[in-house]
C-alpha positions in Angstrom: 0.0 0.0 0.0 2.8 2.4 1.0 4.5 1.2 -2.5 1.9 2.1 -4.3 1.4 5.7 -2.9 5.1 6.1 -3.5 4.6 5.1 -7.1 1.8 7.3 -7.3 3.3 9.9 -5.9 6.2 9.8 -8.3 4.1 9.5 -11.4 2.2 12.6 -10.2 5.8 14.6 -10.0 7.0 13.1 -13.3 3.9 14.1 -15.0 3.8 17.7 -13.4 7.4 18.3 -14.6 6.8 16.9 -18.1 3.4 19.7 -18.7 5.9 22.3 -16.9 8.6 21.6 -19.4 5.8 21.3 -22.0 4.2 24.6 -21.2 7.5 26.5 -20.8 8.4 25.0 -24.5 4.9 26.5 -25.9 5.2 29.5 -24.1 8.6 29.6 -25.8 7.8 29.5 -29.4 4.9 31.3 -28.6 6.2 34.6 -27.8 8.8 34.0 -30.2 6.4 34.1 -33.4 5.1 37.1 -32.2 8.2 39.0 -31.4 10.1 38.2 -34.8 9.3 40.9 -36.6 8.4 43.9 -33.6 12.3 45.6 -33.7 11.6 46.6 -37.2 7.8 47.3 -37.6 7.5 50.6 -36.3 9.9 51.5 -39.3 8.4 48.9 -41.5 5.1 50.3 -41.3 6.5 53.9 -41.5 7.7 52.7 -45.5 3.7 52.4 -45.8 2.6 56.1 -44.3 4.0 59.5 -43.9 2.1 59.9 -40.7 3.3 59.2 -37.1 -0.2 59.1 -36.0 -1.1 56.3 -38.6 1.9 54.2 -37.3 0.9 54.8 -33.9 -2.3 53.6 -35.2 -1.3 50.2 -36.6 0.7 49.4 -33.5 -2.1 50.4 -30.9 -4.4 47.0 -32.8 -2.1 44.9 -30.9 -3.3 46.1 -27.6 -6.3 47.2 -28.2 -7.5 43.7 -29.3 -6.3 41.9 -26.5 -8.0 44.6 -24.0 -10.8 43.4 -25.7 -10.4 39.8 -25.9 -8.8 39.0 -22.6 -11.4 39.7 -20.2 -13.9 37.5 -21.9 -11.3 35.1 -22.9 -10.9 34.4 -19.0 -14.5 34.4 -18.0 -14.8 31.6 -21.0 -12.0 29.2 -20.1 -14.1 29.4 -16.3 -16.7 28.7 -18.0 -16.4 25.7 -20.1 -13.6 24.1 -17.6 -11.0 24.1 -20.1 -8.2 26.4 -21.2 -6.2 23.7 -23.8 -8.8 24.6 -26.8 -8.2 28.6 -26.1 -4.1 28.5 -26.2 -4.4 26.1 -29.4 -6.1 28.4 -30.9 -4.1 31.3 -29.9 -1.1 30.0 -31.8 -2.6 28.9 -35.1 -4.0 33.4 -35.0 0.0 34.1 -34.2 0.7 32.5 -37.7 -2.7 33.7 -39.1 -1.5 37.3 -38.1 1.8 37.3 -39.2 0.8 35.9 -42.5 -1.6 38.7 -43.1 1.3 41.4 -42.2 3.9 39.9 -44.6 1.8 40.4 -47.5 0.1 43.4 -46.3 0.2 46.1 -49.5 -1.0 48.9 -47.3 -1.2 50.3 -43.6 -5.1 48.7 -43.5 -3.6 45.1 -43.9 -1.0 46.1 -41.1 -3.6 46.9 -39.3 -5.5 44.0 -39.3 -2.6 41.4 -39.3 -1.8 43.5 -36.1 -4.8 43.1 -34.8 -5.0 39.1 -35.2 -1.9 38.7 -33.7 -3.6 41.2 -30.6 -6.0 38.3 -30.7 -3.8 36.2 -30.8 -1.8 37.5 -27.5 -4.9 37.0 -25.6 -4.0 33.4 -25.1 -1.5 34.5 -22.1 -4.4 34.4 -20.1 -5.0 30.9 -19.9 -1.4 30.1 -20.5 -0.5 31.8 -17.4 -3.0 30.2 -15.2 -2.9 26.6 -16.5 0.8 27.2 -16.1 0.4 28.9 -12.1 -1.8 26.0 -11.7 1.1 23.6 -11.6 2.5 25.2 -8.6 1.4 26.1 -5.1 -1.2 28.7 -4.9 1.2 30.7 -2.5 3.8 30.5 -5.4 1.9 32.6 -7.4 4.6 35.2 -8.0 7.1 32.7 -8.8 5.2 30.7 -11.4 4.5 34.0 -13.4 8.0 35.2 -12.8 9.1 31.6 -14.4 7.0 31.9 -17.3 7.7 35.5 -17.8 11.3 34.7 -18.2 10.9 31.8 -20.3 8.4 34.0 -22.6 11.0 37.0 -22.2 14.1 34.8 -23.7 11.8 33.7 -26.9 11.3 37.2 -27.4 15.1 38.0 -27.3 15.9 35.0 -29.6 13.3 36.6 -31.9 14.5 39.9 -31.8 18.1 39.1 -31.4 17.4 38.1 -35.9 15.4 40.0 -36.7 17.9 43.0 -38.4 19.8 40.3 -40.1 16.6 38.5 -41.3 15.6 41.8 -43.1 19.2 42.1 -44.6 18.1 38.2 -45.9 14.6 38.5 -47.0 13.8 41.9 -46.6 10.8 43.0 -44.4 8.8 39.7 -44.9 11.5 37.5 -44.4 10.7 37.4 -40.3 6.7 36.9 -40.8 7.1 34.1 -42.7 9.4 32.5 -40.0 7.2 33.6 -37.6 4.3 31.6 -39.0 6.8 28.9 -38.8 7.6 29.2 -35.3 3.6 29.2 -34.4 2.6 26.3 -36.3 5.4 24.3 -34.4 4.4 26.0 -31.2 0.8 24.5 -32.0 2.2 21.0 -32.4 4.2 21.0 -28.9 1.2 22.0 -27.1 -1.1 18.9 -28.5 0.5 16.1 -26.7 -0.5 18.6 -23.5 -2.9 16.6 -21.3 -5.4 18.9 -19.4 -7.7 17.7 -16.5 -11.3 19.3 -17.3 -12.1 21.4 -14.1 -16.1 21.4 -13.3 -17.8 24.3 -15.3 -18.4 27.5 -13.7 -21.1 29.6 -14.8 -20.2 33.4 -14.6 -23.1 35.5 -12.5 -23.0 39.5 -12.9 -22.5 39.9 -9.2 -19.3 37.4 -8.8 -17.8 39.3 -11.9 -18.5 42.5 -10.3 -17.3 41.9 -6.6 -14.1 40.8 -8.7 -13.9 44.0 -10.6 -14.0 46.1 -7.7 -11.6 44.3 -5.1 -8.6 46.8 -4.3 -5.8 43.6 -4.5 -7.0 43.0 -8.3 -7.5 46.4 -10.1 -5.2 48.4 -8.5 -1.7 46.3 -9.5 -4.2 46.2 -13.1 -4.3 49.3 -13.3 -0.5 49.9 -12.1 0.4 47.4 -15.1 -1.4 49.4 -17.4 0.7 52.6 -16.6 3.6 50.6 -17.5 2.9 48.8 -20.3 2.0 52.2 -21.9 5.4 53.4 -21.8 6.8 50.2 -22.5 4.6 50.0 -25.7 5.3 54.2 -26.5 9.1 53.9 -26.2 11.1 51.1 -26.2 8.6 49.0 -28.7 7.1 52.0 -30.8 8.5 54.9 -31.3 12.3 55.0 -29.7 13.2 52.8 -32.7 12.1 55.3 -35.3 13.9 57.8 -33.1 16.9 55.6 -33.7 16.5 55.3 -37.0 16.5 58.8 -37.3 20.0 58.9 -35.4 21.8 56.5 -37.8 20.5 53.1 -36.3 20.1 50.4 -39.4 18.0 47.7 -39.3 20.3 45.5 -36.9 21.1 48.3 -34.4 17.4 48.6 -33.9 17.0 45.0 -33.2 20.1 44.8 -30.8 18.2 48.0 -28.6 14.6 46.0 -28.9 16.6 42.6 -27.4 18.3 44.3 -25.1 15.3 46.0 -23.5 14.1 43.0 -23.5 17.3 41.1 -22.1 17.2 43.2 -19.2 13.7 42.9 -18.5 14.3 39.5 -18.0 16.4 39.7 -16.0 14.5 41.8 -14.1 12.1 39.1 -13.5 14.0 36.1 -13.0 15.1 38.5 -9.9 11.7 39.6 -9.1 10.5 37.0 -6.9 13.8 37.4 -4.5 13.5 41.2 -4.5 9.7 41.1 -3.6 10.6 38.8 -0.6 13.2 41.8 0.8 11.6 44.7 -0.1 7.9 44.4 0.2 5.6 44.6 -2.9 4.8 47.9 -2.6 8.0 49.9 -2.3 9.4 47.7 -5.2 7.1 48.8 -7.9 7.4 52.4 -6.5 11.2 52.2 -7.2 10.4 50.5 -10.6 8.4 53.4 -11.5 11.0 56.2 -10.5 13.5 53.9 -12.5 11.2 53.4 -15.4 10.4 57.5 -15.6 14.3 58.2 -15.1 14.5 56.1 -18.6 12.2 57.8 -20.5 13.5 61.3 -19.4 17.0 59.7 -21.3 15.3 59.1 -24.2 14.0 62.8 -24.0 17.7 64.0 -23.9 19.4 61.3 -25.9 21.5 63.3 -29.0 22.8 59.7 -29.8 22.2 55.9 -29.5 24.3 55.6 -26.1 21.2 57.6 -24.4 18.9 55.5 -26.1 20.6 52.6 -24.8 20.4 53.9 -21.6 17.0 54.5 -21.6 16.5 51.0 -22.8 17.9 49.4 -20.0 15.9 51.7 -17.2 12.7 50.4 -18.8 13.0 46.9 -19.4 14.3 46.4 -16.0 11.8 48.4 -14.1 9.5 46.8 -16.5 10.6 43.6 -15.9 10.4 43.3 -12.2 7.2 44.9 -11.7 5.4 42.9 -14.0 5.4 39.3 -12.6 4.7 40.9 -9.1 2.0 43.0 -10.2 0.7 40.0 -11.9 1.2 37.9 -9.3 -0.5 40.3 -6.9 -4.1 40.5 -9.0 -4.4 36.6 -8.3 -2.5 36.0 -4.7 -5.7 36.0 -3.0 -8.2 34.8 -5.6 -9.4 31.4 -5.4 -8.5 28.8 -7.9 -12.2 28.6 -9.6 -12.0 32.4 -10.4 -8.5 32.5 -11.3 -8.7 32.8 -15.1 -11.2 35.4 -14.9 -9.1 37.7 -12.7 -6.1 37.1 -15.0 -8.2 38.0 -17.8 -9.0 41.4 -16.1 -6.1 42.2 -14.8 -4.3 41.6 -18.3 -7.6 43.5 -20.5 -6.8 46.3 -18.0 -2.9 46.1 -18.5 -3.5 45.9 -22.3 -5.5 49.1 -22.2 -2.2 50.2 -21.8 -0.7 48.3 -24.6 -3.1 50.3 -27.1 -3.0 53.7 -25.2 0.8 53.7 -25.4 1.4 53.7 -29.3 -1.8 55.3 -30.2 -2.0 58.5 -27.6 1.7 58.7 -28.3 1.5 58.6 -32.2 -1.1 61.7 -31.8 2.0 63.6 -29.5 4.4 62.5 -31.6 2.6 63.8 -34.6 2.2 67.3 -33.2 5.2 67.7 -31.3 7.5 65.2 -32.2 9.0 62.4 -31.2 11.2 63.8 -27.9 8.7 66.3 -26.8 6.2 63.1 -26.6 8.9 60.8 -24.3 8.7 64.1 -21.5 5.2 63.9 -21.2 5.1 60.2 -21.4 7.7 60.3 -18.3 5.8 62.9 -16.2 2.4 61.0 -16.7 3.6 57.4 -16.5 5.7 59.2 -12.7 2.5 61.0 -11.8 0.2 58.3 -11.7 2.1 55.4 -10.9 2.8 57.3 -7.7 -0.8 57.7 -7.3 -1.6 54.5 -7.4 1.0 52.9 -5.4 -0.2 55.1 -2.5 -3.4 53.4 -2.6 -1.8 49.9 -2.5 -3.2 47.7 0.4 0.1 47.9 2.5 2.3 44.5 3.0 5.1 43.9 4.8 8.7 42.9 3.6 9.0 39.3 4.3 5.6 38.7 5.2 4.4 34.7 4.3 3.0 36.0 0.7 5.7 37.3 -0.1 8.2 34.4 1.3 8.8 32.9 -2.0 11.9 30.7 -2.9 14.5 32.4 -5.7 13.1 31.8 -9.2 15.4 28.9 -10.7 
């Protein structure tokens, strides 16, 4: 009898580290087929259009879909008990997206490969719980600090090419791979097994006490500041500014990776930092650090300021975002999980359309430089503001006792 609970026991481990390795491979190639072409697109789509505010325009469908799709996306996979069918279908619109963009004649088919691929992005939802839902619920900050990292390198493979794809192929050259990279990031998720969860029919008032609790929106809304800037500077418009300085199509894609080198490593540190610090005072350092950034992008007469600013934002990017993530489901039982991840990631991609689109409107009328200061005095203004209103947690407190990310 003992035997047999040992055996069991073991299976159980062996088969939780085989969907762990599983899911971190998806999660992988995911990211990767949507990141292959981003260093370059701002500048790609500028070939298309004269106007900033049209570029900003195509960028902003990437958010602005998933801010749409997300929340229902996670009331859904509550729903019907499973999440499998939603990330399956996620990658197969990565490709679908791509394709669309690499033989887009015109800013409109930008815009709506852009959009798919926003879509497309939306599968991070369920992705991120069915992945948190391998690990203790208390480890909530260190399974999304995991899978942020793992996400973050196949972006920074992807980007790391994609300047000397475009010397290859041209601008096309990296969609095409990228519908590559999706259609085998389909195929590693089917041999996936997934345990269907009893359904879970959404009711208006269980949706709307979850909309309203302080330990959800508030780090949402937090997230939201931050992806703004992220999606205004280092991955819109601070690569046309580059451009602009000299940068050629490999330059940009070295600045993209390493803001996005950086950020990783800004989460694979986050969980540790969070334990020492306290949640709170982290991500009010991480938004002085990401406004300091910005504010050398506003005075950058070269690429070394750019660079600089690059490396402020991706890392204050990177550790607030798994905690802040982490936060919005800490105290959210398992049944309601997906939903909350769906709002607190709709509410975060808000962000993720404001930031190109608002910014492409600035940029238009003032330029490019003039936009970054306002973007850094906003992003400072209300980050602070919301940080104040945080629900207070002590440094080393049990939730926040979490072993070092590995």
């Amino acid at each position: 009898m003992v035997e047999e609970s040992r055996s069991e026991a073991e299976w159980t481990a062996r088969r939780r580290r085989t969907l762990i390795g599983l899911y971190a491979l998806v999660t992988f190639l995911f990211w990767a087929s949507q990141y292959l072409y981003v260093p370059t697109l701002p500048t790609y789509t500028k070939t298309k259009t004269d106007s900033l505010a049209l570029v900003g325009l195509v960028l902003s469908q990437y958010g602005l879909w998933q801010a749409v799709t997300r929340f229902p996306l996670g009331i859904a996979a509550d729903w019907i008990g499973r999440r499998k069918p939603f990330i399956l279908t996620g990658m197969i619109l990565a490709g679908l997206g791509a394709l669309t963009m690499a033989t887009a004649g015109s800013v409109r088919g930008l815009a709506l490969g852009r959009a798919i691929t926003g879509v497309a992005a939306s599968t991070w939802v369920p992705l991120t719980v069915v992945f948190s839902s391998l690990f203790p619920a208390e480890e909530a900050v260190r399974a999304t600090a995991i899978l942020t990292a793992v996400g973050s390198s196949g972006r920074i493979v992807a980007t790391s090419v994609t300047g000397s794809l475009n010397q290859v192929g041209g601008y096309s050259l990296p969609f095409f791979l990228a519908v590559a990279v999706a259609a085998l990031a389909a195929i590693a998720l089917l041999p996936a097994r997934e345990e269907t969860r009893p359904r879970r029919q959404p009711s208006l008032g269980s949706l709307g006490r979850l909309i309203v609790r302080r330990d959800v929106l508030l780090p949402s809304l937090l997230a939201a500041v931050s992806q703004y800037a992220t999606w205004a500077i280092p991955l819109g418009f601070l690569p046309i500014l580059a451009k602009q300085m000299g940068a050629t199509d490999v330059t940009q894609s070295a600045l993209v990776s390493l803001h996005i080198v950086v950020m990783t490593m800004g989460s694979l540190v986050a969980a540790t930092i969070v334990k020492r610090t306290g949640p709170q005072k982290l991500v009010l350092g991480c938004f002085v650090l990401l406004s300091a950034g910005i504010v050398g992008a506003v005075l950058a007469r070269g690429l070394s300021m750019l660079t600089f600013a690059q490396v402020c934002v991706g890392l204050a990017h990177g550790v607030s975002y798994p905690v802040l993530m982490g936060m919005s489901i800490e105290k959210v039982v398992d049944a309601e999980r997906a939903t909350a991840m769906g709002l607190h990631q709709a509410v975060y991609a808000a962000g993720m359309f404001a930031g190109p689109w608002l910014s492409g409107l600035l940029a238009e009328a003032l330029g490019i430089q003039p936009m970054f200061g306002i973007t850094a005095l906003g992003c400072l203004a209300v980050g602070l503001f919301l940080v104040r209103l945080l629900p207070a947690q002590r440094a080393g407190s049990q939730t926040n006792e979490l072993p070092q990310v590995r």
